[in-house]
Wavefront OBJ file of the C-alpha trace (Angstrom):
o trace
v -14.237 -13.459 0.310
v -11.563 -11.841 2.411
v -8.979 -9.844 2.038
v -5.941 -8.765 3.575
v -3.424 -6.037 2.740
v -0.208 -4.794 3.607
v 2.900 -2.964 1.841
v 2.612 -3.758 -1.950
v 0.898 -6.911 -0.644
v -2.878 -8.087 -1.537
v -3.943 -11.308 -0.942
v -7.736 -12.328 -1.879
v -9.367 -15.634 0.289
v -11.353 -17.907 -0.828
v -14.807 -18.249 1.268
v -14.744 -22.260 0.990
v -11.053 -23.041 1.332
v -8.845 -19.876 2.542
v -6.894 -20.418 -0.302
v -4.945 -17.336 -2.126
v -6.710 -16.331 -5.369
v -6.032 -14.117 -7.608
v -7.857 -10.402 -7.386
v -8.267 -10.527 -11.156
v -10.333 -13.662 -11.106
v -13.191 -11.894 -9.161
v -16.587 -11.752 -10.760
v -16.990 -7.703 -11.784
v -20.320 -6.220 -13.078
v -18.957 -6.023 -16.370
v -19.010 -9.773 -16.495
v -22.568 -9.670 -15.896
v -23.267 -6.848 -18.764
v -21.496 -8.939 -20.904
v -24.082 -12.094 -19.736
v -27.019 -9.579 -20.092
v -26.035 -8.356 -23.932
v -25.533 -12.101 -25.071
v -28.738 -13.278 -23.618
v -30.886 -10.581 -24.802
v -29.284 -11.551 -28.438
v -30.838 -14.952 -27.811
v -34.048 -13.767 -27.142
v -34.280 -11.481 -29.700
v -34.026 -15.137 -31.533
v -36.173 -16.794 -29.615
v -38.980 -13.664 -30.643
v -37.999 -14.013 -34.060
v -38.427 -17.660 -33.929
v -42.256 -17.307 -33.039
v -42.728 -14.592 -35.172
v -41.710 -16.931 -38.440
v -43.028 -20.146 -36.995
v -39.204 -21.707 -36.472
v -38.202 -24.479 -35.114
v -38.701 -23.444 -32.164
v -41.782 -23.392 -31.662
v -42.430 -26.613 -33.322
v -43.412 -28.957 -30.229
v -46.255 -26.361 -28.969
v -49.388 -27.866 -30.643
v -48.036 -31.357 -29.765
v -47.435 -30.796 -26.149
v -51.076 -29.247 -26.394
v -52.400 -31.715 -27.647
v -51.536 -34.083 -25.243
v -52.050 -32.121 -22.027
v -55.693 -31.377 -23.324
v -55.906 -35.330 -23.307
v -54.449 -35.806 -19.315
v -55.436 -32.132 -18.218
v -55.891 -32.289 -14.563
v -58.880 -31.712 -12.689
v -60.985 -31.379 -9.442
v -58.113 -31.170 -6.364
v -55.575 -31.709 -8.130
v -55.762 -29.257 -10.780
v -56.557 -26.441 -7.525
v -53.373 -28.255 -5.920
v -51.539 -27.417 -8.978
v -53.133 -24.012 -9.520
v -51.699 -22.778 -6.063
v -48.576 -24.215 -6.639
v -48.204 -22.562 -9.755
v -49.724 -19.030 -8.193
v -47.337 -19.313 -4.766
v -44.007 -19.969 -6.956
v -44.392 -17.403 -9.720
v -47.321 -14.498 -9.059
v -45.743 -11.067 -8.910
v -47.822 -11.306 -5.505
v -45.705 -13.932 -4.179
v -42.155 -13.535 -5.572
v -41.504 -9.796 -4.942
v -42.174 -9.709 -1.154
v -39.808 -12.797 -1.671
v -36.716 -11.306 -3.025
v -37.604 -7.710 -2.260
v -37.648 -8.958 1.818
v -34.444 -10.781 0.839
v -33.140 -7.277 -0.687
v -33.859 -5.379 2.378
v -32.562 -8.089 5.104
v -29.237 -8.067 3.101
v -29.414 -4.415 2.849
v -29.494 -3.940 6.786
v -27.392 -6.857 7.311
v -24.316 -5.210 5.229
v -24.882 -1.502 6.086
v -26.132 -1.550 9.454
v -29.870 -0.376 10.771
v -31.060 2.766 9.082
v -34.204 4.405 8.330
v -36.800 2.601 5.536
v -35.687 5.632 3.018
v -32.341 4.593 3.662
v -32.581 0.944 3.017
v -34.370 1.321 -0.127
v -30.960 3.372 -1.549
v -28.453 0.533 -0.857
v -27.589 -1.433 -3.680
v -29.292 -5.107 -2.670
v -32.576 -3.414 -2.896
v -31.473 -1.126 -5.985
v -30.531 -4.041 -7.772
v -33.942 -5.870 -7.402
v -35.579 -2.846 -8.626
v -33.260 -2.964 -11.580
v -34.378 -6.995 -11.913
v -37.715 -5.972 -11.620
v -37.750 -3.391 -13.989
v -35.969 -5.517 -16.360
v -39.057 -7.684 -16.457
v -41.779 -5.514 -16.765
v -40.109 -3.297 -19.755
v -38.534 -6.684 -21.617
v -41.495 -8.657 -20.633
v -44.335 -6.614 -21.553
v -43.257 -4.787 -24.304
v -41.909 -8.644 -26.210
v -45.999 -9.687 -24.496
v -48.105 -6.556 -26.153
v -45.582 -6.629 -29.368
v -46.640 -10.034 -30.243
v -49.818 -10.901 -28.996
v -49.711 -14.136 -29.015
v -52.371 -16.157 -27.583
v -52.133 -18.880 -25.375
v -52.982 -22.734 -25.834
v -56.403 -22.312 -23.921
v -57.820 -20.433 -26.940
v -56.899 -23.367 -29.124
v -55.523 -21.547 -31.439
v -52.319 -19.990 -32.019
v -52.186 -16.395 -33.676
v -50.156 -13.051 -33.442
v -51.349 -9.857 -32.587
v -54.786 -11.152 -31.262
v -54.662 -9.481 -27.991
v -52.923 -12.642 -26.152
v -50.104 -12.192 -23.759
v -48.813 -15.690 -23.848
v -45.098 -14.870 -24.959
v -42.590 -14.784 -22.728
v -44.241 -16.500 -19.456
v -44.079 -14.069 -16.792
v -44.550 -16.695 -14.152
v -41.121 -18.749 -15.564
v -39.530 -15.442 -15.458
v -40.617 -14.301 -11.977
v -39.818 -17.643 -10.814
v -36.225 -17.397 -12.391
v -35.431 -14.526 -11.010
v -36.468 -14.923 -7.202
v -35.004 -18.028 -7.142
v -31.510 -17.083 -8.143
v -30.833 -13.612 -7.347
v -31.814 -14.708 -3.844
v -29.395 -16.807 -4.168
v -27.146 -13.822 -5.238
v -28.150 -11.731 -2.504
v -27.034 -14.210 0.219
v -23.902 -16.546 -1.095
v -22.241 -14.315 -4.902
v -19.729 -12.085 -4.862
v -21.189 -8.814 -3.791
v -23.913 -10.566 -1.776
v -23.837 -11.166 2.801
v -21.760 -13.852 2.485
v -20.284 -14.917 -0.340
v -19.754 -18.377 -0.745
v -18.881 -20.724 -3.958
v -19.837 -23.960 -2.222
v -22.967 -22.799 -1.019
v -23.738 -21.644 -4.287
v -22.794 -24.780 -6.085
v -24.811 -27.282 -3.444
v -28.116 -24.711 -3.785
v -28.165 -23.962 -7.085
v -29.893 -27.504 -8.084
v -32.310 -26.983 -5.818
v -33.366 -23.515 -7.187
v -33.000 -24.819 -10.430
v -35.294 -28.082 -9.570
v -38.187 -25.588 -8.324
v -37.868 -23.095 -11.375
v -38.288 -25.954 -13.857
v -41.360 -27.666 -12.151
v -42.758 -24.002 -11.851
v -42.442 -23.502 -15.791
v -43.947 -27.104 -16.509
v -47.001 -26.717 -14.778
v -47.344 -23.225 -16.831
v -47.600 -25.276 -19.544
v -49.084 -28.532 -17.828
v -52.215 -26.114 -16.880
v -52.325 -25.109 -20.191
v -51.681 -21.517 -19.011
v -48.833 -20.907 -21.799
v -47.104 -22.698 -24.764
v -44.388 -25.164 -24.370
v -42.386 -22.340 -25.937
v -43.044 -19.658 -23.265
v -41.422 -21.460 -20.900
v -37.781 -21.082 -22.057
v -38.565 -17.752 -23.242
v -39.732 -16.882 -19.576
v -36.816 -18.260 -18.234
v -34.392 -16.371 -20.049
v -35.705 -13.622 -19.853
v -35.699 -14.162 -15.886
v -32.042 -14.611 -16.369
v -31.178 -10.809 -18.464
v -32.900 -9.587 -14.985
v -30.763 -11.493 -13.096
v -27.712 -10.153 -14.790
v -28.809 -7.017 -14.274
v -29.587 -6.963 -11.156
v -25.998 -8.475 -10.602
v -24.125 -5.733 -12.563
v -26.161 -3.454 -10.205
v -25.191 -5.471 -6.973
v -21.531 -5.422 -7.915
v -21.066 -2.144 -8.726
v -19.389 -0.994 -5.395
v -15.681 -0.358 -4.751
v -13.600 -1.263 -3.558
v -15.749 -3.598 -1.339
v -14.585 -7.090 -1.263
v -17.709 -9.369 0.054
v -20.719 -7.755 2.240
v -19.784 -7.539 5.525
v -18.241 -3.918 7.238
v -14.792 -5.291 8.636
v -12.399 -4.297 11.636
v -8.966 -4.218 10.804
v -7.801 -2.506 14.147
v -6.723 1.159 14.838
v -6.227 3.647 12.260
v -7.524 2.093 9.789
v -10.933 1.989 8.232
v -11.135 -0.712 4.455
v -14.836 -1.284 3.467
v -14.880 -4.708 2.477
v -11.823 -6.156 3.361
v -11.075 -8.299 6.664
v -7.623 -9.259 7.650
v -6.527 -10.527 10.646
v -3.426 -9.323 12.764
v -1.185 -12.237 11.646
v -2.165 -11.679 8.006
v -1.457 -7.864 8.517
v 2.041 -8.303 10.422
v 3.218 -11.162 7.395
v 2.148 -8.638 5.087
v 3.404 -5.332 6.782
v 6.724 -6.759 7.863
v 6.027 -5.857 11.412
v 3.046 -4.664 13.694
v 1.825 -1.800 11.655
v -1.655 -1.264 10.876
v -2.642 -1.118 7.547
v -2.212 2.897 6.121
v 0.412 3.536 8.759
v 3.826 3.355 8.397
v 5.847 1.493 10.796
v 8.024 3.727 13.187
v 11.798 3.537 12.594
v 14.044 1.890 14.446
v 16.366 5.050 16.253
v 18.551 2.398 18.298
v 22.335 2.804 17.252
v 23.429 -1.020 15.832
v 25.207 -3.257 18.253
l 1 2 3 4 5 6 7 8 9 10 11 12 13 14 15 16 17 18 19 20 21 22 23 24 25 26 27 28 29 30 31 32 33 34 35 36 37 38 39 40 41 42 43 44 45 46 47 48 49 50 51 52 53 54 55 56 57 58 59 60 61 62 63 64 65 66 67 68 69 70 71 72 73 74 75 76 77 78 79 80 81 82 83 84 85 86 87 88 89 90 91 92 93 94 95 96 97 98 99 100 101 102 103 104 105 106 107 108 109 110 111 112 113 114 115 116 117 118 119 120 121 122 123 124 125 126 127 128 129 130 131 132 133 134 135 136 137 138 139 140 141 142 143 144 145 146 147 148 149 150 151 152 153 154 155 156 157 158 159 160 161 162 163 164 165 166 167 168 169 170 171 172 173 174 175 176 177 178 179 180 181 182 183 184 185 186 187 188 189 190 191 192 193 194 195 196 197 198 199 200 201 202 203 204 205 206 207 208 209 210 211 212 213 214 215 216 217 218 219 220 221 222 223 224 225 226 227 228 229 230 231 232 233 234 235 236 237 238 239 240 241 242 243 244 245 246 247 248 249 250 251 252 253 254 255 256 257 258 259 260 261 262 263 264 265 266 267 268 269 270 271 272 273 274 275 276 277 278 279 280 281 282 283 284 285 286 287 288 289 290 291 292 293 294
């Protein structure tokens, strides 16, 4: 987004169309909190769903069943095994978004020193993702034990690991807060349409990530989801982390001319005279006008 201001004047562009929007509309990090809180109330459910045997869990042995009938095998179950490994391994999909973090990080503060990158908040906020993950993740993985389909058998506090699915999770994440990092509000270049025409895809390659958890007979149909929500508390996270600057507006380091110095905010000398009534820079005032009236 862009932004221009001017004498009791503050005008907010949209990144697709130009068009004036309101300042109060813009996505803030309490937005995401909010997102975070309500999500982690739904997997609190989700974990109390397996506990009690709900609903929810109710197509596992099914969906077992039949992929123990039409398990793959020979080249195509390696195939699957290193597409599974490549899209949701820790090995994989932190170099991913961590690279991501730190190419955003240089792009919207400039070249700096590794120790320096590693403080600015693209790269603080997928440490906060990460995080997320690994306490949420393992904690909900050792609590219940659960053991995966492979065992053929489904019991609690047995030493298994199978709830949530990392993999889903990792996936999750990576995909979409990459997407944050580049094209959301707070991100290099923010962008709704870009957002709106890539989102499918990421969300295409997340959900044929979780399915062959479960088509490998790696996790429970009911990991999946959990994985995946619990990919999207980090994401939220990672978000309210991302967004927590002011009073930036987008990710780029702007020039609005002499004198004056905005983070965030890019106006151009038309905008700036419109707004300013004249050719004053923004945080100057205009000089007066000492020529007697004709």
């Amino acid at each position: 987004m862009a932004q221009s201001e001017g004498r009791d004047v503050t005008r907010v562009e949209s990144p697709s169309t130009g068009t004036p929007l309101d300042p109060s509309t813009r996505p803030t990090w309490r937005s995401s909190v909010v997102a975070a809180v309500i999500a982690a109330a739904v997997f609190a459910f989700l974990i109390w769903q397996v506990v009690v045997r709900g609903p929810f869990i109710a197509w596992d042995w099914q969906f077992h069943y039949y992929v123990d009938a039409n398990h793959p095998v020979g080249w195509e179950k390696t195939f699957l095994d290193v597409v599974a490994s490549i899209t949701g391994e820790r090995m994989f999909t932190i170099p991913a978004v961590g690279g991501a973090a730190l190419y955003v990080a240089r792009k919207q503060g400039g070249p700096g020193s590794l120790r320096n990158l590693l403080t600015r908040r693209p790269v603080l906020a997928v440490l906060a993702g990460l995080a997320t993950i690994a306490s949420i993740g393992y904690a909900t993985k050792f609590g219940l034990g659960r053991t995966g389909p492979h065992h053929n058998m489904d019991v609690l506090n047995a030493g298994g690991q199978a709830f949530p699915s990392g993999h889903a999770a990792n996936t999750f994440f990576t995909g979409f807060f990459i997407l944050c990092l580049l094209f959301a509000h707070g991100g290099l270049n923010p962008s709704i349409s870009r957002l709106r025409k890539l989102i499918p895809v990421v969300a295409v390659i997340v959900m044929i990530a979780g399915a062959l958890m479960s088509w490998l007979d790696y996790h429970w149909l009911s990991d999946i989801p959990g994985g995946w929500l619990l990919g999207f508390i980090a994401c939220m996270v990672a978000l309210s982390v991302l967004r927590g600057r002011s009073p930036a507006v987008g990710g780029r380091q702007p020039d609005l001319g002499p004198g004056s110095e905005v983070p965030g905010v890019r106006a151009g000398q038309g905008d700036l005279d419109r707004a300013g009534g004249g050719r004053a820079a923004v945080g100057q005032d205009a000089e007066p006008n000492l020529e007697p009236d004709a």
